[in-house]
C-alpha positions in Angstrom: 122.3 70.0 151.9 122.5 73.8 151.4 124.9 75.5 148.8 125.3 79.0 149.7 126.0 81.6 146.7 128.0 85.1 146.8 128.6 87.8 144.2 130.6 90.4 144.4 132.1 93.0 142.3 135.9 92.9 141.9 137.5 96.0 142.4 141.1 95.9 141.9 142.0 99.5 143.1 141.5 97.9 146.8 141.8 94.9 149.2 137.6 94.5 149.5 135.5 93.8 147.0 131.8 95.0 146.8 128.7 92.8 148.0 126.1 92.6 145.2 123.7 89.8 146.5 123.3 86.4 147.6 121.2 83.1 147.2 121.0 79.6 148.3 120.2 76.4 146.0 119.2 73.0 148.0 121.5 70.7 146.2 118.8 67.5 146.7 116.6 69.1 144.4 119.5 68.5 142.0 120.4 65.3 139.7 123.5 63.8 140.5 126.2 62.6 138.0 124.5 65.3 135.3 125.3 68.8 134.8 121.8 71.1 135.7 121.4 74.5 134.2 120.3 76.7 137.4 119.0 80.1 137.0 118.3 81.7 140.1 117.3 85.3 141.7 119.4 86.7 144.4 118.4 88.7 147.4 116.4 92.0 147.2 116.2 92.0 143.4 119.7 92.1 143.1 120.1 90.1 139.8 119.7 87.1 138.7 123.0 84.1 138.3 123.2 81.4 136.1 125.0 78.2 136.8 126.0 75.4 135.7 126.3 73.0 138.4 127.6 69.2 138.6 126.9 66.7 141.3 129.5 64.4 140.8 132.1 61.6 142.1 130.0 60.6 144.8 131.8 57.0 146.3 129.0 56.7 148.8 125.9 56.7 146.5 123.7 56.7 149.9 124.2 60.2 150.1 121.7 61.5 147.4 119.8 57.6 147.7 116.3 59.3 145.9 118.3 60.3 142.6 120.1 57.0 142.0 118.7 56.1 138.6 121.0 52.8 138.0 118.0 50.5 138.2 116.7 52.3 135.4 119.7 52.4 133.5 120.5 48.5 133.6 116.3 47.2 132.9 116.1 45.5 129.9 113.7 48.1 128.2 115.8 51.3 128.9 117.8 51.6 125.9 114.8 50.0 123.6 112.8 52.7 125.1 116.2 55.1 124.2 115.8 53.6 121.0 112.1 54.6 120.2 112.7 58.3 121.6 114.5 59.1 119.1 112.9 57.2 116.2 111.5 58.7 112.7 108.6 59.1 114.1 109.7 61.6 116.7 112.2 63.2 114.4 110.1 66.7 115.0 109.8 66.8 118.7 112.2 69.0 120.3 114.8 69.6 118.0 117.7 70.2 120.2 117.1 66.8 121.8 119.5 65.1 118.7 120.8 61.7 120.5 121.6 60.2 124.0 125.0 58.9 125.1 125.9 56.5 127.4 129.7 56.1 128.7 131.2 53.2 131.1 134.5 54.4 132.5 135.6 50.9 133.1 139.2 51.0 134.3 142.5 52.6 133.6 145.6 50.7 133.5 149.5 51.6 133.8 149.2 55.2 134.5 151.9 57.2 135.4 153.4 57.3 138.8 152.4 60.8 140.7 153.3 60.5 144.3 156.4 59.7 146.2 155.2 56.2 146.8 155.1 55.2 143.2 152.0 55.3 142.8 149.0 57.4 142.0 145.3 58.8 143.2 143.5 58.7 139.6 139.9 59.9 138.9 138.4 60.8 135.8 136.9 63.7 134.1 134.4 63.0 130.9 133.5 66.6 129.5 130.7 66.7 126.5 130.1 70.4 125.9 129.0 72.2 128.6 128.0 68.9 130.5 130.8 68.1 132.9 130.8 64.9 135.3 133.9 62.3 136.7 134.4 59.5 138.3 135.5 58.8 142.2 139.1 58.7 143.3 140.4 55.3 143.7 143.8 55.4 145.6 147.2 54.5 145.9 147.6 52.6 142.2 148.4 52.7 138.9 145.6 50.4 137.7 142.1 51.7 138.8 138.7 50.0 138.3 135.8 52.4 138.5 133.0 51.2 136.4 130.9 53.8 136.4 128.3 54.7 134.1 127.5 58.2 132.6 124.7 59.6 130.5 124.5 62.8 128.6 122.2 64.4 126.5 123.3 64.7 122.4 122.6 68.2 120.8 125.0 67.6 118.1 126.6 64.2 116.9 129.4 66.2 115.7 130.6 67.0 119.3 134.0 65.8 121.1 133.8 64.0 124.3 137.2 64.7 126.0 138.4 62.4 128.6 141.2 63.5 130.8 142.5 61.3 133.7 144.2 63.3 137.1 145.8 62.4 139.7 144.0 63.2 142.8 146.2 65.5 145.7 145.3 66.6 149.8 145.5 70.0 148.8 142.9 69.4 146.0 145.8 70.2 143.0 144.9 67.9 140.3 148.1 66.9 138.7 147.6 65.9 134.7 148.2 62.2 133.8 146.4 61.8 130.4 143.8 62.8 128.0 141.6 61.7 124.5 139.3 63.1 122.9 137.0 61.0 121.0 134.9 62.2 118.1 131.1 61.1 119.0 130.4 60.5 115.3 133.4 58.0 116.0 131.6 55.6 118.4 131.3 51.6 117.5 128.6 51.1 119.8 128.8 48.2 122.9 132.9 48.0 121.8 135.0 48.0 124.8 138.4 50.3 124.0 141.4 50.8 125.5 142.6 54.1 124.2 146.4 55.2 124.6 146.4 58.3 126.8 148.1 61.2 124.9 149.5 64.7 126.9 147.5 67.8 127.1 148.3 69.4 123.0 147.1 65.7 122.5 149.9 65.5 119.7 152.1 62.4 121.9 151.4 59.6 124.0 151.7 59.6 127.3 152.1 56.7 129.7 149.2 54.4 130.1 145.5 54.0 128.5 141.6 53.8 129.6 139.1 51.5 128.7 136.0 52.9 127.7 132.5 51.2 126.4 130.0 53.7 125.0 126.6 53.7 123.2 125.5 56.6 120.9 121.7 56.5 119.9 120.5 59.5 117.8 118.1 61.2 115.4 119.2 60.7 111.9 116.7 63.9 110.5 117.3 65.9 113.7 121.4 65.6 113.2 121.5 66.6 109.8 119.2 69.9 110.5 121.6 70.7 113.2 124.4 69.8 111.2 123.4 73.0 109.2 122.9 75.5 112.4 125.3 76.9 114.4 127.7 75.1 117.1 126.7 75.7 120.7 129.0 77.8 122.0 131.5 76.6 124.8 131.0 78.5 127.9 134.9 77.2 129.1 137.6 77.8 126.8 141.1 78.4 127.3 142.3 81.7 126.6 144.5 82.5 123.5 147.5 83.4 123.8 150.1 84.8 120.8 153.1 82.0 120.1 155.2 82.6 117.4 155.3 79.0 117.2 151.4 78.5 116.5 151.5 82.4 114.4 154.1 80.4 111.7 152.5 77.5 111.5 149.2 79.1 110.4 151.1 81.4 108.0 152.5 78.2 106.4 149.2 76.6 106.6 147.5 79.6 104.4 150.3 79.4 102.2 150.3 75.9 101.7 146.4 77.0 100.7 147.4 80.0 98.3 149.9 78.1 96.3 147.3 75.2 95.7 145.5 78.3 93.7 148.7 79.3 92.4 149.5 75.8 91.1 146.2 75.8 89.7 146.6 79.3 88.0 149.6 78.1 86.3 147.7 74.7 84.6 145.6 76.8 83.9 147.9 79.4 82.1 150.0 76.6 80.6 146.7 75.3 78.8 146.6 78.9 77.4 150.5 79.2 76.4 150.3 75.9 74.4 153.2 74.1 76.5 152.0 71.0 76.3 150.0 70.6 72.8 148.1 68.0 73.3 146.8 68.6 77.1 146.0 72.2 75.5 143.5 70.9 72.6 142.0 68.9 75.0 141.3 71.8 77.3 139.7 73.9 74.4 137.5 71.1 72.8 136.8 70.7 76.4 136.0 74.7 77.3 133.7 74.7 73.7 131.6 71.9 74.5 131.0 73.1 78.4 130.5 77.0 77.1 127.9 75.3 74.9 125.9 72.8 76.7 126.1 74.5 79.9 123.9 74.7 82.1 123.3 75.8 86.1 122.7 72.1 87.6 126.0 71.1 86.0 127.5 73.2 88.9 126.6 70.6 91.4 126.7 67.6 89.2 131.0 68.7 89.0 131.2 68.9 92.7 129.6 65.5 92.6 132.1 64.4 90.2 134.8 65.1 92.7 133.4 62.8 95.3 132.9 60.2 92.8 136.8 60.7 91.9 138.2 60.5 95.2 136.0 57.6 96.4 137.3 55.7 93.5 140.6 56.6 94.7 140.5 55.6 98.1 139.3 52.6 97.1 141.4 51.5 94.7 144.6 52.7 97.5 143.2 51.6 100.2 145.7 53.7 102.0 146.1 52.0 105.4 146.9 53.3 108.7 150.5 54.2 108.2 150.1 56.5 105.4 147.5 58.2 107.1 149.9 58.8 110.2 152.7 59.8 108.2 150.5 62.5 106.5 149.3 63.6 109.8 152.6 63.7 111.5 154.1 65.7 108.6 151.3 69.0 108.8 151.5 69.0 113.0 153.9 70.3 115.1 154.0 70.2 119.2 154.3 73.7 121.1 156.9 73.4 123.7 154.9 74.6 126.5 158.6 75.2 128.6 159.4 77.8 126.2 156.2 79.5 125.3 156.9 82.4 127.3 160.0 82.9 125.8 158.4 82.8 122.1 155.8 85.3 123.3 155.2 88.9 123.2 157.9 90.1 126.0 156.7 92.1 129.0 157.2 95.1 128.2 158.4 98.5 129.9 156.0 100.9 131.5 156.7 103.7 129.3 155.3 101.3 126.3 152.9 99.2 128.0 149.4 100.2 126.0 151.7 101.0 123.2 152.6 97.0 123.1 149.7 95.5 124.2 147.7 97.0 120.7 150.6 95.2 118.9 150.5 92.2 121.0 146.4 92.3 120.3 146.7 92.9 116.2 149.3 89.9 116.1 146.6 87.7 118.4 143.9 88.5 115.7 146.4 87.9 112.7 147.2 84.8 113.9 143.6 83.8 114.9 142.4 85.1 111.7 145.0 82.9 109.7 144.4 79.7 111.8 140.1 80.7 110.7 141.1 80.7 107.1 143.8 77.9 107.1 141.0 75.1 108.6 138.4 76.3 106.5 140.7 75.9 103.5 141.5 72.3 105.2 137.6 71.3 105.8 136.5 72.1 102.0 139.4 69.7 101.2 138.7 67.1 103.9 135.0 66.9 102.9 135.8 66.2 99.2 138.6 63.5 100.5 136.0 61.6 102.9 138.1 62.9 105.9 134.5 62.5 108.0 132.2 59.7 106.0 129.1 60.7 107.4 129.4 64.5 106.5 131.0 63.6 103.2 128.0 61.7 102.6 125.4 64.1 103.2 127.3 66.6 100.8 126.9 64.2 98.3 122.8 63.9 99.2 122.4 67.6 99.2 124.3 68.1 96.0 122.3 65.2 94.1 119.7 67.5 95.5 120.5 70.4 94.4 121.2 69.3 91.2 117.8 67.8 90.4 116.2 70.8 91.8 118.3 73.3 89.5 117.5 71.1 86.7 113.9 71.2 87.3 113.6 74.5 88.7 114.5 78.0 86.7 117.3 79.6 88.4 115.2 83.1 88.9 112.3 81.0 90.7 115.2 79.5 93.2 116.5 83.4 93.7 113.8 84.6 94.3 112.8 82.0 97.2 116.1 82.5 98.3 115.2 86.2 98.6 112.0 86.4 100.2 113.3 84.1 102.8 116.0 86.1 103.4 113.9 89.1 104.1 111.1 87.7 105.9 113.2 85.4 108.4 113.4 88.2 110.7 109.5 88.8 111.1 109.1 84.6 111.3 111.6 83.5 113.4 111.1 83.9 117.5 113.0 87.1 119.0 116.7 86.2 119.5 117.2 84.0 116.6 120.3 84.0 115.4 120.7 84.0 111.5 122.3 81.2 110.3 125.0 80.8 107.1 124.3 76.6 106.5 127.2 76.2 104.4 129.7 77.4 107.1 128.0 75.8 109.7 128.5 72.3 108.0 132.2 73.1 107.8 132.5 74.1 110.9 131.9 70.5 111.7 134.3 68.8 109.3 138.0 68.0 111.3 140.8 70.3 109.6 144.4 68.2 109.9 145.3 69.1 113.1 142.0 68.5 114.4 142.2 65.1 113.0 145.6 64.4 114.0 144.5 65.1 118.2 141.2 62.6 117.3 143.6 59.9 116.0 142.0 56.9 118.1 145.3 54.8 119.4 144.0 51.7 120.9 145.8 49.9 123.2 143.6 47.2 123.0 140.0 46.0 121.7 137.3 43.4 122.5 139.6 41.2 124.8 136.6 38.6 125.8 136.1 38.3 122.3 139.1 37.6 120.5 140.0 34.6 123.5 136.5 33.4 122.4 137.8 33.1 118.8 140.9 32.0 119.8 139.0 28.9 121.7 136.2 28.5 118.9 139.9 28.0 116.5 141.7 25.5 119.0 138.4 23.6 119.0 138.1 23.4 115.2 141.9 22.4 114.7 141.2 19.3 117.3 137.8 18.2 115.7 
C-alpha cells in the first residue's frame, strides 16, 4: 500500500499551480494507531517534506496484521516493564522520553442526534500534541462501544489530551458532537470516567459524555527538568482572529491585574499617611527590624511564607466544588460564535483595504499582547494559590533551595556563576539550541482561569463496578 506525495507551488494569479516534486512512502513500513514523523526526499533533488502521518481507525485490524501490538499491550509484564523504563535509574536516558500514556476509549453514551434518523455515526479523535489517532466509526446510534486502546509517548506531563467526539458523514464532513480536554497531570490512574461532553470554547455542556480509563507512567526527574524548558510547539493551531468580545475581556483581565497593584500602592500609602495608627506602627517597627536584619535568602524564605499562608487557608476552608465553580463562572465569558463576524473588523472598501488591514493587525497584537500579560499575571497568582499541586509544590522545593543556597553561598559567587553560564552556553550547547528563560517556562505550564475553567473535569459518572460492589459488601453487613 503506496501513498503517493505532490507539491506544488500555489500561485494565485492563475488557475494552475507549479509542479515542484514528488515522492512515495510505503504505508506498511508505518505503525498504525501512532503518529510517525516522516522526512522524506522528493524527486530529482527537489527538496525534502516533512510529515506527520497517522494510521488510524482501522475496523479490520487484518489489514496491517504485522503491526498489531495488542498482545504486547495486554501481557502481564508490559506495563511493569513501562514501569522500570522510566525508573530513577533511567532518569538520564533520553531526556525527551518524560512518560508513557495509555488511553481506553471505552464507550460513549447519549450523544446527540446528527442524522435524520435520530441517530448518529460517532468516532473519536484523542489528540496529545502533535500525536493524533481516533477510533473507528460505529453507526447508526447514540450509544457507541469502541474499546479501543491508545498509547502515546509523554514529552511533558504538563500537556492536554483533547478528546473531541464527531459524527461521521458520506461525504466525509465531520459534524461536532463534543469535546474535553483533560489535563495529563490530572489522571487517577486505572479509574474508569465518564466525562460530560462540553461544545467547542469548552465553556458549556453539551449533550451526552465518554467514558475514558487511562494510565500515566512518567519520570519524576525528567518532568521537572522539562518543566523548566520550553513547550513544544504545536504545529496545528487555529488562527487568531480579532473579537471585540475576547479584545474586552483581556483589557478587563489586565485591569483587574493593575488595580491589585494599585490596591496595594494605596496600603501601602495609607501605612505612610498614618490612617490607621495602629496598623501604621506596626508597619514601621516591622520596616526597622527587616532594614536591619536583612538579608538576601530572606527573599525566598517570604515567597515561601506565602505558600505556607495559603495552604493553611485552603485547609482550614476547605472550599468545595461549588465555590470553585462560582469563581470560575464569574471571570469566563462564552464568545457567540453566530455573531463573531459581526463583532469583527468589517470588510472594508478597496480604497482602504491595506490601510485597514494594519489597523485590524495592531488591534490583533494588542489584544494578544493583553491576553500574554493577563495569564501570566493569573499563573504567578495560581501558583501561590495551589491552582496546580504538583507545580505549586515544586516552587516550594526550588525556593527552600534557593534559600539555603543564598544563605550559604555569597550573593557575588551566585552572579558570577550566573554569568559565566550565561556567556558560555552558546559555545556548550549543540548548534540550534534554543536559550531558555526557566522561570517563564514553569509559568507557562501553570493553568490561568480560563484555562482552568475549560479543564474543569464534569463527570457523569465514576467507578460503576465498584460502588455496586460496596453497595453489596453494605447489604451483606446490614443482614449478618
Amino acid at each position: 500500500m503506496v501513498l503517493n506525495i505532490s507539491v506544488y507551488d500555489y500561485d494565485s494569479t492563475s488557475n494552475s499551480d507549479d509542479f515542484i516534486g514528488k515522492t512515495i512512502i510505503d504505508l506498511r513500513t508505518l505503525d498504525i494507531e501512532k503518529t510517525n514523523f516522516v522526512k522524506l526526499e522528493l524527486e530529482n533533488g527537489a527538496g525534502t517534506v516533512s510529515l506527520l502521518l497517522s494510521i488510524t481507525g482501522i475496523y479490520d485490524t487484518a489489514i496491517f496484521p504485522e503491526n498489531i501490538n495488542y498482545n504486547k499491550i495486554f501481557s502481564p509484564n508490559y506495563k511493569q516493564k513501562v514501569e522500570n523504563r522510566y525508573g530513577l535509574i533511567n532518569s538520564f536516558r533520553n531526556l525527551e522520553d518524560v512518560g508513557w500514556l495509555r488511553v481506553k476509549v471505552l464507550r460513549a453514551e447519549n450523544l446527540a442526534s446528527a442524522d435524520m434518523n435520530g441517530k448518529s455515526d460517532p468516532f473519536c479523535c484523542l489528540q496529545l500534541n502533535n500525536d493524533y489517532v481516533q477510533t473507528y466509526t460505529v453507526y447508526k446510534t447514540l450509544n457507541p462501544e469502541w474499546g479501543q486502546i491508545f498509547e502515546f509517548e509523554v514529552k511533558d506531563i504538563h500537556s492536554i489530551l483533547e478528546v473531541t467526539v464527531f459524527d461521521e458523514d458520506k461525504n466525509k464532513v465531520y459534524e461536532f458532537l463534543g469535546k474535553i480536554e483533560i489535563p495529563l497531570i490530572n489522571i487517577q490512574n486505572g479509574k474508569k470516567k465518564i466525562y460530560a461532553l462540553k461544545d467547542k470554547k469548552l465553556l458549556n455542556k453539551t449533550k451526552g459524555g465518554i467514558e475514558l480509563q487511562m494510565d500515566l507512567v512518567y519520570n519524576p526527574l525528567k518532568a521537572v527538568i522539562k518543566t523548566f524548558n520550553p513547550k513544544d510547539e504545536k504545529l496545528i493551531i487555529q488562527e487568531q482572529k480579532l473579537k471585540v468580545p475576547v479584545l474586552k475581556h483581556n483589557i478587563k483581565r489586565v485591569h483587574n491585574l493593575v488595580q491589585g497593584l494599585i490596591n496595594t500602592g494605596n496600603f501601602i500609602d495609607s501605612c505612610f499617611q498614618w490612617v490607621f495608627p495602629l496598623r501604621s506602627f506596626v508597619a514601621f517597627l516591622s520596616f526597622v527590624l527587616i532594614v536591619l536584619n536583612f538579608e538576601i535568602y530572606m527573599l525566598p524564605l517570604t515567597l515561601l511564607m506565602i505558600f505556607l499562608k495559603n495552604y493553611v487557608i485552603i485547609k482550614l476552608k476547605a472550599f468545595n466544588a461549588s465555590q470553585d465553580d462560582e469563581e470560575l463562572n464569574y471571570e469566563c465569558y462564552e464568545e457567540d460564535e453566530d455573531n463573531s463576524d459581526q463583532d469583527s473588523i468589517k470588510e472594508p472598501k478597496k480604497s482602504f483595504r491595506e490601510r485597514l488591514n494594519e489597523i485590524q493587525e495592531i488591534c490583533l497584537k494588542v489584544q494578544t499582547n493583553l491576553d500574554y500579560v493577563a495569564s501570566l499575571g493569573e499563573r504567578i497568582v495560581n501558583t501561590f494559590l495551589f491552582k496546580n499541586n504538583w507545580l505549586s509544590w515544586l516552587a516550594i522545593v526550588v525556593l527552600t533551595i534557593a534559600t539555603v543556597v543564598l544563605y550559604m553561598v555569597p550573593i557575588r559567587y551566585l552572579i558570577l556563576i550566573w554569568g559565566i553560564n550565561k556567556f558560555t552556553k552558546k559555545f556548550r550547547k549543540p548548534p540550534g539550541f534554543v536559550d531558555t528563560m526557566e522561570v517563564l517556562d514553569f509559568l507557562s505550564r501553570v493553568p490561568s482561569k480560563k484555562e482552568l475553567f475549560k479543564y474543569k473535569e464534569e463527570i457523569l459518572q465514576i467507578n460503576v463496578e465498584q460502588n455496586s460492589v460496596k453497595n453489596v459488601n453494605k447489604k451483606k453487613r446490614r443482614t449478618s
